[in-house]
N, CA and C of each residue as an Amber inpcrd file, in Angstrom:
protein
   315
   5.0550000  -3.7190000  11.1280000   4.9090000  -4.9870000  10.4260000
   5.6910000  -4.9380000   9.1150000   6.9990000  -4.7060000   9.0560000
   7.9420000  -4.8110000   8.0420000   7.5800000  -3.2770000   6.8040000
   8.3790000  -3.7730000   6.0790000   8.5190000  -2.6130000   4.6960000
   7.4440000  -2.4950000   4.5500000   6.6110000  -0.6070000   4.4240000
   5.7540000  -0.4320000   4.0580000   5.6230000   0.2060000   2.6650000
   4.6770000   0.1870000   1.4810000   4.2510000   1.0770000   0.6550000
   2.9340000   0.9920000  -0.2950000   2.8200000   2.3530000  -0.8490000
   1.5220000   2.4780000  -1.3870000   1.4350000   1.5140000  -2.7980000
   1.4460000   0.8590000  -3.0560000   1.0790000  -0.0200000  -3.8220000
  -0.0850000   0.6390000  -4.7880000  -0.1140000   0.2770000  -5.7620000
  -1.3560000   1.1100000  -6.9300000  -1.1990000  -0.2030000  -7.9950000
  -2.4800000  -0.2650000  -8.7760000  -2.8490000  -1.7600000  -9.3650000
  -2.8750000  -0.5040000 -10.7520000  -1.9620000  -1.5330000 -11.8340000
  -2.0460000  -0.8360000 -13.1200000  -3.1630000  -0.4790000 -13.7870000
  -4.2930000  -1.0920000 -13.5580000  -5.5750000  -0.7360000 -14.2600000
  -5.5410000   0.7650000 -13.6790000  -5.5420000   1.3270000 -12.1760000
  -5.4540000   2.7270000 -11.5040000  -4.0410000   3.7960000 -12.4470000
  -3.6930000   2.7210000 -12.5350000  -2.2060000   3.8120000 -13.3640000
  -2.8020000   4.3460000 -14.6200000  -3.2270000   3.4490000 -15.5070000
  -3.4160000   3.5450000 -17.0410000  -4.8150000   4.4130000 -16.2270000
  -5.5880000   4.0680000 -15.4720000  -6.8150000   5.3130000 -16.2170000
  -6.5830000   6.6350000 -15.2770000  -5.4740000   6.6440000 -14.3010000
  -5.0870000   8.0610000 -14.3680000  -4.2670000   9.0080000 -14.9790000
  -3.5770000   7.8510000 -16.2420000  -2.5960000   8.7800000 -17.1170000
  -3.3690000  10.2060000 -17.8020000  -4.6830000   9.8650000 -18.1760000
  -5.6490000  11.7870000 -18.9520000  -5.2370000  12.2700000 -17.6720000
  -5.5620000  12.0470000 -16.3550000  -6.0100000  13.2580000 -15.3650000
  -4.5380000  13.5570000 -15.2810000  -3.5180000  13.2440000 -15.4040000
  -2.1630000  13.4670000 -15.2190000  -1.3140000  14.2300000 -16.0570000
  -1.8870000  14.1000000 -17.4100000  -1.9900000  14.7560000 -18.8470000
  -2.4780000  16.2060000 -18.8090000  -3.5820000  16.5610000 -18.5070000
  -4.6010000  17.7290000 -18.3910000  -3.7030000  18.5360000 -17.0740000
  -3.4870000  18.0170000 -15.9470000  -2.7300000  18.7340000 -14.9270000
  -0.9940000  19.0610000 -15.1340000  -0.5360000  18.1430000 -16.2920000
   0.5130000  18.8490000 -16.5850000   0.6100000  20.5220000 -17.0880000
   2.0610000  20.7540000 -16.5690000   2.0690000  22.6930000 -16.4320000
   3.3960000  22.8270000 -17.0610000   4.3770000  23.8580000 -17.4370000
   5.7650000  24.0860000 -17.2810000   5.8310000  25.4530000 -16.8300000
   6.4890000  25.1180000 -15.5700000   7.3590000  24.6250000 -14.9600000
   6.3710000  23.4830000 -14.4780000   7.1450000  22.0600000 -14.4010000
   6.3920000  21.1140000 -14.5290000   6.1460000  20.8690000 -12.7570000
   4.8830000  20.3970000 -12.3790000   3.8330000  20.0710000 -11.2420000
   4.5390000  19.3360000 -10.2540000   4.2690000  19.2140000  -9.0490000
   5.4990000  17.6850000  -8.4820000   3.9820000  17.3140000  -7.5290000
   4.0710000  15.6590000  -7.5470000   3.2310000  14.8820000  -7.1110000
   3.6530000  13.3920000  -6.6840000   3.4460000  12.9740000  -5.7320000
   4.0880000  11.4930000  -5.9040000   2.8960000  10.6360000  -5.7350000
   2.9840000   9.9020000  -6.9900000   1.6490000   9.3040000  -7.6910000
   1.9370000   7.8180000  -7.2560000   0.8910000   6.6520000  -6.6000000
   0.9220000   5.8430000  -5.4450000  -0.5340000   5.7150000  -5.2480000
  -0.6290000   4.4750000  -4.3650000  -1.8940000   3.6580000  -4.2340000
  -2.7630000   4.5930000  -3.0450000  -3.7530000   4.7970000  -2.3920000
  -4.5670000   4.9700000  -1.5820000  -3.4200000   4.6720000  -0.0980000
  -3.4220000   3.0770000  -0.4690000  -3.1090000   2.1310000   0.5640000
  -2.3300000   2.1730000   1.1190000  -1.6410000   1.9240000   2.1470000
  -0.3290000   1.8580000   2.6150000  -0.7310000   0.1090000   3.2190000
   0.3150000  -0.5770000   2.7990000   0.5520000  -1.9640000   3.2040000
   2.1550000  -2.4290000   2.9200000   2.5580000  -3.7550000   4.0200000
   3.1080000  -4.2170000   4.1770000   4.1150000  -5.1350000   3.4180000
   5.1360000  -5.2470000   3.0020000   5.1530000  -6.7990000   2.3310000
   5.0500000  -8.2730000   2.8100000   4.7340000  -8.0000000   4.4610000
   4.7360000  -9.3260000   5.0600000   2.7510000  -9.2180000   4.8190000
   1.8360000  -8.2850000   4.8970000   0.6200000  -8.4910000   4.9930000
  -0.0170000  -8.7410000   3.6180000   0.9270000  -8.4960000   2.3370000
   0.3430000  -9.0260000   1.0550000   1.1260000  -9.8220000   1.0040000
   2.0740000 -10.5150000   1.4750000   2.4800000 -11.9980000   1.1470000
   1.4480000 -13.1550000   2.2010000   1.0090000 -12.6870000   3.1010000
  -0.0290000 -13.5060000   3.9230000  -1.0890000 -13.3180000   2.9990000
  -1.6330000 -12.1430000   2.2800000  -2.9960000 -12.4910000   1.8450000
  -2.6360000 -13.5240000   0.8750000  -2.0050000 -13.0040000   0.0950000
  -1.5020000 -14.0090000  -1.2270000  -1.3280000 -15.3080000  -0.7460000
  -0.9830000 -15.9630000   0.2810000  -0.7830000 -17.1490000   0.5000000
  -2.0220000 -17.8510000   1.0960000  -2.7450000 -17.1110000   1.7160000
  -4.2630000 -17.6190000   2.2070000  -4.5980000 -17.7430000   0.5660000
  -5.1060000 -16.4510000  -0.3710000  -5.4950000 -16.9270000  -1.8340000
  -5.0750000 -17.9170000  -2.2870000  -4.1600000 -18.5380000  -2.0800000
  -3.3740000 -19.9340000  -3.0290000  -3.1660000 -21.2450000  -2.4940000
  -3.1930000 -20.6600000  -1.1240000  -3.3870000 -22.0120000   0.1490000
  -1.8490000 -22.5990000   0.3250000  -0.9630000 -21.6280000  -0.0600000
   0.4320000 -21.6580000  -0.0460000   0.6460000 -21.4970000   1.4860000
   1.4360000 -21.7450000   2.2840000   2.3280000 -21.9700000   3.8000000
   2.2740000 -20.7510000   4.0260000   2.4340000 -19.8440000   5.2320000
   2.8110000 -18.5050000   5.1740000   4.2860000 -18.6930000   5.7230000
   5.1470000 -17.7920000   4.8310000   6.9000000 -17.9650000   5.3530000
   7.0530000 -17.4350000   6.4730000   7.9990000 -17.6680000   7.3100000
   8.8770000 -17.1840000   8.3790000   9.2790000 -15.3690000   7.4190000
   8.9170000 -14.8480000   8.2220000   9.8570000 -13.1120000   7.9210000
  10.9620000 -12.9040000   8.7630000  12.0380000 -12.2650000   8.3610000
  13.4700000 -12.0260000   9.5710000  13.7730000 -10.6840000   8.5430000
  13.3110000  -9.7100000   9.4360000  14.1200000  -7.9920000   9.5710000
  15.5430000  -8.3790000   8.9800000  16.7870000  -8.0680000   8.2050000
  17.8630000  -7.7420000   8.2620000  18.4620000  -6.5630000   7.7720000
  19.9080000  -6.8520000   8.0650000  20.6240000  -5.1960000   7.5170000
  20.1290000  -4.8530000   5.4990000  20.1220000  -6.3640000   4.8780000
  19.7180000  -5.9720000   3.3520000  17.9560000  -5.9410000   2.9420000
  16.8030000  -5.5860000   4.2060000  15.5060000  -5.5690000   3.9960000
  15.7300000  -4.3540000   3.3440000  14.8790000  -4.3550000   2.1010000
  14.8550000  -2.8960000   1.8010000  13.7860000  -1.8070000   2.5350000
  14.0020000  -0.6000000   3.1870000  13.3950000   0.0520000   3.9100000
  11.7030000   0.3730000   3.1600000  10.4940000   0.6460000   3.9530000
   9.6240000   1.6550000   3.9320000  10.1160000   2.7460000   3.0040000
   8.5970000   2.5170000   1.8410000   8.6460000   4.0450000   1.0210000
   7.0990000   4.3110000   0.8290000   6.3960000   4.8690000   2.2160000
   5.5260000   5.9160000   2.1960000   5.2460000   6.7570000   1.7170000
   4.5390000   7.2390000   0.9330000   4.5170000   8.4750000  -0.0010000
   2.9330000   9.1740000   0.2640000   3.3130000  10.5420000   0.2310000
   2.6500000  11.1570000   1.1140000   1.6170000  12.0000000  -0.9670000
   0.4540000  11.5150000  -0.8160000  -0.1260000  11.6760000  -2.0630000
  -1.5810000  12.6720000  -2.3300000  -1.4380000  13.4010000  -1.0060000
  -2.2310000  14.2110000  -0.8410000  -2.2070000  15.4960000  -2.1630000
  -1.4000000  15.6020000  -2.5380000  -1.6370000  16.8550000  -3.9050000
  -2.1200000  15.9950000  -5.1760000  -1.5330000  14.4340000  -5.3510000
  -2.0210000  13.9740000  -6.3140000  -3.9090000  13.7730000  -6.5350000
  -4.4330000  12.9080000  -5.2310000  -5.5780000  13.1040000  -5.2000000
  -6.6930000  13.6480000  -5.3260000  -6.4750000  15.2310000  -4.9930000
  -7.7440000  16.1280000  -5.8180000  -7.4200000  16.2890000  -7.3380000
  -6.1410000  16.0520000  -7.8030000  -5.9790000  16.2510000  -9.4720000
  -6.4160000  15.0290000 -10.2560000  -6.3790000  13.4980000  -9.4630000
  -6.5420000  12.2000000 -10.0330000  -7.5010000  10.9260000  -9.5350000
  -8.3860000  11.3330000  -8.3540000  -8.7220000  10.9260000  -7.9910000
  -8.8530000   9.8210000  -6.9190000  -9.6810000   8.8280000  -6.1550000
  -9.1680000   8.0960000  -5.8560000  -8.3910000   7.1950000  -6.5200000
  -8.1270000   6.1350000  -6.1850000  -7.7360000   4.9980000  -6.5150000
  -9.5720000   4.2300000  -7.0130000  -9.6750000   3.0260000  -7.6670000
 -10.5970000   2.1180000  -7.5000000 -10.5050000   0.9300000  -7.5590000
  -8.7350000   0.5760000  -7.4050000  -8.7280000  -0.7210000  -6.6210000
  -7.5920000  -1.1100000  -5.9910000  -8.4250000  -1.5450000  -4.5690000
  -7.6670000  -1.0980000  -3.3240000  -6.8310000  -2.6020000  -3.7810000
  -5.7610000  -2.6220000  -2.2600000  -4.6430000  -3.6660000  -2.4830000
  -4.8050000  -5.2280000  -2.2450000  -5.9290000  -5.3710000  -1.8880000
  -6.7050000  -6.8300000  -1.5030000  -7.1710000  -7.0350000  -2.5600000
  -7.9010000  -6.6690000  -3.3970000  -8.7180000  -6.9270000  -4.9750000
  -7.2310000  -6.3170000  -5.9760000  -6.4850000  -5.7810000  -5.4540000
  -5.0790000  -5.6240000  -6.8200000  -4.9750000  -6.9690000  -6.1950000
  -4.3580000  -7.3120000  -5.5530000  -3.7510000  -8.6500000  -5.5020000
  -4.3420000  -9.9220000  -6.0030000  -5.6490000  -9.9940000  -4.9870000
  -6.5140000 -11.1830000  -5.7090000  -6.8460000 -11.3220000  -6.6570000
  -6.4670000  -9.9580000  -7.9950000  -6.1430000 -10.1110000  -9.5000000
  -5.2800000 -10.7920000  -9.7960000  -4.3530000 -10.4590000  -8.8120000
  -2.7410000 -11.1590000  -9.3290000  -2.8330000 -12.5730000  -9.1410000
  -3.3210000 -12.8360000  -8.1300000  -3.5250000 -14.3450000  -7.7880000
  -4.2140000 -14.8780000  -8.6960000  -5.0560000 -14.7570000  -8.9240000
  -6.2050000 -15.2680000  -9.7630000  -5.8730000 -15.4670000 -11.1620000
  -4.6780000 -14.6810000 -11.7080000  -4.2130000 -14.6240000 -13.1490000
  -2.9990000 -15.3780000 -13.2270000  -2.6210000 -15.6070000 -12.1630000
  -1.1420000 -16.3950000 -11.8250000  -1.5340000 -17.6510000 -12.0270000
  -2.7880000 -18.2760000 -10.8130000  -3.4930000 -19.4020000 -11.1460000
  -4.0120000 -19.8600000 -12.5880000  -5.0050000 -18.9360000 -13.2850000
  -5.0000000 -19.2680000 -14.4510000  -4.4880000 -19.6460000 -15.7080000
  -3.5790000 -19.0290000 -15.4620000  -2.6580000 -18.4770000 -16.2180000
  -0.8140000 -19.0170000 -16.1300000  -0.7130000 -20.2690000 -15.7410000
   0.6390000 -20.0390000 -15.0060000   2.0270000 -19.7620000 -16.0590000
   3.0730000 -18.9550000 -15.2440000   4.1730000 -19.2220000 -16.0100000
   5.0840000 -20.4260000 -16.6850000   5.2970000 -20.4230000 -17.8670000
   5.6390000 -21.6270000 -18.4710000   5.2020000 -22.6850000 -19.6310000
   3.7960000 -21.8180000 -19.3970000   2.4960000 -22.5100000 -20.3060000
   2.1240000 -21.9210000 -21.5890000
């Protein structure tokens, strides 16, 4: 179902920057730091459009889609924890602040 990746909601970024801090080493650690989730960009542009009651678009694969970036986050997790907010509630933040909030205003 099109380009996949782990998506992570900034509130998860900012409160894992200490645990990321404390696990720094030199020679420095390698981790690839990323959401829980693995999702789509065609399945958060459908949620987002059910949230807003917006049309859902036509998707078409081409040679300039930018590919899937899966990231495999298994070493980050016992150093940082889960995530605590998954990509349905990151988004329906986004929605919800977009609505309120719109650009321009």
């Amino acid at each position: 179902d099109g380009s996949r990746y782990n998506v992570i909601h900034h509130d998860d970024i900012v409160g894992q920057i200490p645990a990321l801090l404390d696990a720094a080493t030199v020679p420095a650690s390698i981790l690839n730091w990323g959401g829980d989730e693995v999702v789509s960009v065609e399945e958060w542009t459908r949620y987002l459009c059910e949230l807003t009651g917006t049309p859902e678009p036509t998707f078409e694969v081409t040679d300039h889609t930018i590919p899937s970036a899966v990231i495999d986050t298994s070493v980050a997790r016992p150093l940082l924890g889960p995530c605590e907010i998954g990509w349905r509630d990151g988004f329906r933040r986004l929605a919800d602040h977009s609505i309120s909030e719109p650009s321009g205003r």
